[in-house]
C-alpha positions in Angstrom: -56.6 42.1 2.7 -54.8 39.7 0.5 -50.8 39.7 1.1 -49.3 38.7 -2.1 -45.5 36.6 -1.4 -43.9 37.8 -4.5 -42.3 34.4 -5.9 -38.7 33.9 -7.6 -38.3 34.2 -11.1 -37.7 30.4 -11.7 -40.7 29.9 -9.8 -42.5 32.1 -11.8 -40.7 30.9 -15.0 -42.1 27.1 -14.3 -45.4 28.7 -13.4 -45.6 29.8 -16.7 -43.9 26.6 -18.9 -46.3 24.0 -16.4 -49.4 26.5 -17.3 -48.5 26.3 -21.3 -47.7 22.6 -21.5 -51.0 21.9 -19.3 -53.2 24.1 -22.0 -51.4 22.5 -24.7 -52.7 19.2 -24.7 -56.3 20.5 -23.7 -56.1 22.7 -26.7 -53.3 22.6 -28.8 -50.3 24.9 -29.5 -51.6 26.8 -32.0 -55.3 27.5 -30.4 -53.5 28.2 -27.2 -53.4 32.2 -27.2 -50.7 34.0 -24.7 -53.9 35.4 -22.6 -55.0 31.8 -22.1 -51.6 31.0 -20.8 -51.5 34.2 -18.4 -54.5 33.8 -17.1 -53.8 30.4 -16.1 -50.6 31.1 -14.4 -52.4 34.0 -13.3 -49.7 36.7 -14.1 -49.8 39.9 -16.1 -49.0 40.9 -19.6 -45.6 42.6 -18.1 -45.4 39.2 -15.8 -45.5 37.1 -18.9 -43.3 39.2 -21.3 -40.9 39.7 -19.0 -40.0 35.5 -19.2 -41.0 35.6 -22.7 -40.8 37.8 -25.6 -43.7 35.8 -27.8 -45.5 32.0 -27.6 -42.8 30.4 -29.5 -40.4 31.4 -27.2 -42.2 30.0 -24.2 -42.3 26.1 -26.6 -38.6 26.7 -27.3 -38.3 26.8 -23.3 -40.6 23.8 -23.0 -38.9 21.8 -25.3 -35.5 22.3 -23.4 -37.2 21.7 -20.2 -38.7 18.6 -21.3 -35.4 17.1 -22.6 -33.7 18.4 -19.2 -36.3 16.4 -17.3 -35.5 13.1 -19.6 -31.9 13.9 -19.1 -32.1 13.3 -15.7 -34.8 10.0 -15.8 -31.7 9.1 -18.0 -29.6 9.2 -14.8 -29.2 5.7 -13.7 -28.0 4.5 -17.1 -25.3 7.0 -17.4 -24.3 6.2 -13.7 -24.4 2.8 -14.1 -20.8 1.1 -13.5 -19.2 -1.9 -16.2 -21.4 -0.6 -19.2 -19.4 0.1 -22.0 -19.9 2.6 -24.3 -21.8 0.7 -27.0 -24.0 -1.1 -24.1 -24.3 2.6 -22.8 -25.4 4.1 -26.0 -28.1 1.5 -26.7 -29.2 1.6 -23.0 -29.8 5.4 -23.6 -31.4 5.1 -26.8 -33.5 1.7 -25.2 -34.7 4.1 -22.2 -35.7 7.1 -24.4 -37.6 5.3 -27.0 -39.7 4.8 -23.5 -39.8 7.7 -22.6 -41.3 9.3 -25.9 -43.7 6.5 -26.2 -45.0 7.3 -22.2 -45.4 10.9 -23.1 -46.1 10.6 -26.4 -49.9 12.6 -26.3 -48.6 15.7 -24.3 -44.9 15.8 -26.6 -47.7 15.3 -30.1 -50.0 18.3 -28.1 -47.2 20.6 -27.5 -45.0 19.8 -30.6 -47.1 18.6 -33.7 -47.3 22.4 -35.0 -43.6 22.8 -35.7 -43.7 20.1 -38.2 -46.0 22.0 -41.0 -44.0 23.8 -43.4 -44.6 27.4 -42.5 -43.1 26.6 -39.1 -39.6 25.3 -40.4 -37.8 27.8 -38.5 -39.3 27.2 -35.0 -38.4 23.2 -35.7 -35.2 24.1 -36.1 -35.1 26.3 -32.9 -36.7 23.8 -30.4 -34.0 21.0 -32.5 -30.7 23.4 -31.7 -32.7 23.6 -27.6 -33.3 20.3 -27.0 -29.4 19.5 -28.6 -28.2 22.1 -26.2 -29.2 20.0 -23.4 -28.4 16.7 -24.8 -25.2 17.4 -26.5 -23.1 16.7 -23.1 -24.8 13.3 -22.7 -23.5 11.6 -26.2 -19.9 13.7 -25.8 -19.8 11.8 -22.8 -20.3 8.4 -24.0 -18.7 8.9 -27.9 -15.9 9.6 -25.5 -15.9 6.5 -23.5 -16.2 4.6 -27.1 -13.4 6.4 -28.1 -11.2 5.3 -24.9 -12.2 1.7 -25.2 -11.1 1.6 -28.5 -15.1 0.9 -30.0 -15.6 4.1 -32.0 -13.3 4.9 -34.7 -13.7 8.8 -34.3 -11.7 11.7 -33.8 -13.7 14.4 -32.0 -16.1 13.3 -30.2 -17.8 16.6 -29.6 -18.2 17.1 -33.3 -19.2 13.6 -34.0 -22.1 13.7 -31.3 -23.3 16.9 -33.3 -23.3 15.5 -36.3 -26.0 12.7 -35.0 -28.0 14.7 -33.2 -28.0 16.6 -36.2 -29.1 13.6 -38.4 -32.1 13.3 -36.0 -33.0 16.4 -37.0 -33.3 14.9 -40.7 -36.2 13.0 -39.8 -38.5 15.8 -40.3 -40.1 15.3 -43.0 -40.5 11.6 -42.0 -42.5 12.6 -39.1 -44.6 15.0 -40.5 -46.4 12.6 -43.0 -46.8 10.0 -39.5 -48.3 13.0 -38.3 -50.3 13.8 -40.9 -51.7 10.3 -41.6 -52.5 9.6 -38.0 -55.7 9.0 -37.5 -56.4 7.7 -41.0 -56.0 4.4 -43.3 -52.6 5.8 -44.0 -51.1 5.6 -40.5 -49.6 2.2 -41.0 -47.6 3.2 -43.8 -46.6 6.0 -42.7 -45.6 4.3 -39.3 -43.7 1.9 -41.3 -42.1 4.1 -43.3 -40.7 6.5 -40.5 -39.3 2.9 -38.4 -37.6 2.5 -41.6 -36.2 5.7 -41.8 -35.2 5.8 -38.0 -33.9 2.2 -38.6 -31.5 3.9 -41.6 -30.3 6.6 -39.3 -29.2 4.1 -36.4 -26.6 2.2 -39.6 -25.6 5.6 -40.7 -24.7 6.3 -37.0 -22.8 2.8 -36.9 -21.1 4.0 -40.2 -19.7 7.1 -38.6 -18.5 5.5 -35.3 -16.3 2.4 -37.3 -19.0 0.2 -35.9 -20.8 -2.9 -37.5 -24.1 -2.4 -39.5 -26.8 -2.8 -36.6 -24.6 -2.5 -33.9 -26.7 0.9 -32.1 -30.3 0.0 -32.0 -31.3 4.0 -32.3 -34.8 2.4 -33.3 -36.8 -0.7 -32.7 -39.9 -2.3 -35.0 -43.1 -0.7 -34.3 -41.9 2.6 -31.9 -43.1 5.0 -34.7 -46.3 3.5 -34.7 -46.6 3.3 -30.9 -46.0 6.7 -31.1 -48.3 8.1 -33.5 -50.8 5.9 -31.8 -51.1 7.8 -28.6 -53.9 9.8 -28.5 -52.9 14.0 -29.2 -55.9 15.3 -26.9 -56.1 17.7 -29.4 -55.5 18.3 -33.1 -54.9 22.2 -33.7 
């Protein structure tokens, strides 16, 4: 007779997150159902509902899981002695640019959904998770900037909310990349999104009392590196 080890809830949690991601780029968020996901993990209805009260739930969790797991591949930068803060911004951005492009087809599989306009409101949700996470990192260094006399600020705390705020903006941006990938259109709409991202990085300078081009929050051609990766599956 089988002896079942009943596991921890954060084991059982993960079980769950690493089973939805996994079916996510094999099939796409929206084909994924919540029965494929439990009988991959291999849990029961109550098993599953007692983590997560619906699918979108379970992506909200992914998404803050995901930006915990770049938080700490982030690590070394934001350890890293004689950086100042403008260096350590940059390095940041540098490193996570990387990052999106390296895991570009499983962050398109799990994520491309929440950009059509019916699913406004989960955008928003997995935005305000993935902030939650990442907020500390830019208080951190808007504060440094602050110390050293770079960024012409008063509250840092607000101030880093108010750009990860702005990167929310892009949305409509990224939707069209989306929607042309794959097509003739993909170039422009590439193009058009680097722009965008390369507008946001001179707003950010405005609002920190820094010269135009000073934070690199984008780079020539990382839209299109992006939207180039192969989604293993369009929903």
């Amino acid at each position: 007779m089988t002896r079942w080890v009943k596991k921890k809830p954060d084991a059982r949690r993960n079980e769950l997150l690493d089973s939805a991601q996994a079916l996510f780029l094999s099939k796409g968020y929206e084909a994924t159902t919540v029965a494929d996901i439990m009988e991959r993990a291999g849990v029961s209805k109550g098993g599953f509902y007692h983590h997560f009260s619906a699918k979108e739930y379970l992506l909200e969790a992914l998404a803050e899981r995901m930006a915990a797991d770049a938080l700490t591949r982030l690590e070394p930068i934001l350890d890293e002695r004689g950086l100042d803060a403008v260096a350590r911004m940059n390095a940041v951005l540098s490193q996570s640019r990387q990052l999106k492009i390296e895991d570009a087809a499983a962050i398109r599989a799990a994520f491309d959904a929440v950009f059509k306009p019916e699913n406004i409101v989960l955008y928003h949700r997995l935005n305000r998770a993935t902030g939650k996470v990442m907020l500390p990192l830019f208080v951190d260094i808007l504060r440094q900037g602050k110390a050293e006399g770079r960024f012409r600020i008063d509250d840092p705390a607000t101030t880093a909310e108010i750009i990860l705020h702005l990167g929310a903006s892009t949305r409509d941006a990224v939707a069209r990349a989306i929607e042309a990938s794959g097509t003739s259109q993909l170039e422009e709409a590439a193009t058009a999104l680097d722009e965008r991202l390369r507008q946001q990085g001179i707003a950010i300078d405005r609002i920190l009392g820094l010269p135009d081009g000073t934070i690199a929050f984008s780079e020539p051609g990382f839209a299109r590196a992006v939207m180039s990766a192969p989604a293993e599956v369009r929903s």
